[in-house]
C-alpha positions as CSV (number, residue, x, y, z in Angstrom):
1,X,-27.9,-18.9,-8.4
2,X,-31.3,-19.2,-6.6
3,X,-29.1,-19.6,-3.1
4,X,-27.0,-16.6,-3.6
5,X,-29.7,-14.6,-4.6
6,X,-28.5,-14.0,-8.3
7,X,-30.3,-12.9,-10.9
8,X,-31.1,-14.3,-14.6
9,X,-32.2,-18.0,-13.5
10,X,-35.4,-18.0,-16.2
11,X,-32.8,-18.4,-19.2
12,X,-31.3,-21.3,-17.8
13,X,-34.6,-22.8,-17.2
14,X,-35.7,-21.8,-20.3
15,X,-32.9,-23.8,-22.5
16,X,-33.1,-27.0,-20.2
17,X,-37.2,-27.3,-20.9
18,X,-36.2,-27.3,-24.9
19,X,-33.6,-30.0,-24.0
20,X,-36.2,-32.1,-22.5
21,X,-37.3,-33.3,-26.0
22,X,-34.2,-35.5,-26.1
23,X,-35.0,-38.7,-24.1
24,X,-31.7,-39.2,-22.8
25,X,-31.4,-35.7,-21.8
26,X,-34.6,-36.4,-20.5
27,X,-33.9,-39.1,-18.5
28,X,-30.2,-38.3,-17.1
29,X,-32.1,-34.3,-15.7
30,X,-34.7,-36.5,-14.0
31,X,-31.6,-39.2,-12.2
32,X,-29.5,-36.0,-11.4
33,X,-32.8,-34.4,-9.8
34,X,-33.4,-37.6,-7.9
35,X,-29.5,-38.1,-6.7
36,X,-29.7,-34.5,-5.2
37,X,-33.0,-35.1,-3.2
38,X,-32.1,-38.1,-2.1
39,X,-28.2,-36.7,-0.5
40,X,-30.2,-33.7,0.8
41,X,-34.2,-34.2,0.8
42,X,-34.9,-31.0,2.2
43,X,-33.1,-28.8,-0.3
44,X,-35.5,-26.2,-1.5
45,X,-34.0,-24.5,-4.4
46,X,-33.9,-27.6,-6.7
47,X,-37.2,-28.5,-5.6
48,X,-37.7,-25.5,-6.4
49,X,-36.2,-25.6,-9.9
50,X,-37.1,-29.3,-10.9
51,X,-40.9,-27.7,-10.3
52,X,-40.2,-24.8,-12.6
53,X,-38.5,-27.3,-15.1
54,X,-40.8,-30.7,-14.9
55,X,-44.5,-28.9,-14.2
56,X,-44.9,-26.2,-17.2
């Protein structure tokens, strides 16, 4: 969404922080954050989005 320039991203964001109490949820958001940066290091959106998710 970010890339395209769509609207309505802070919902999404939203739900996935109240999923974060669930340890395996937990855990599985941070290896798929990890796999992404690793096959493309520079890519600013989910940087941008694991901020907004990991840092509140």
């Amino acid at each position: 969404m970010l890339e395209t320039g769509q609207k309505g991203v802070r919902p999404h964001i939203e739900l996935v922080q109240q999923l974060l109490v669930v340890p395996e949820l937990k855990k599985e958001l941070e290896e798929s954050f990890a796999d992404g940066l690793q096959r493309k290091p520079e890519w600013r959106s989910l940087k941008q989005v694991q901020s907004w998710i990991f840092d509140t």
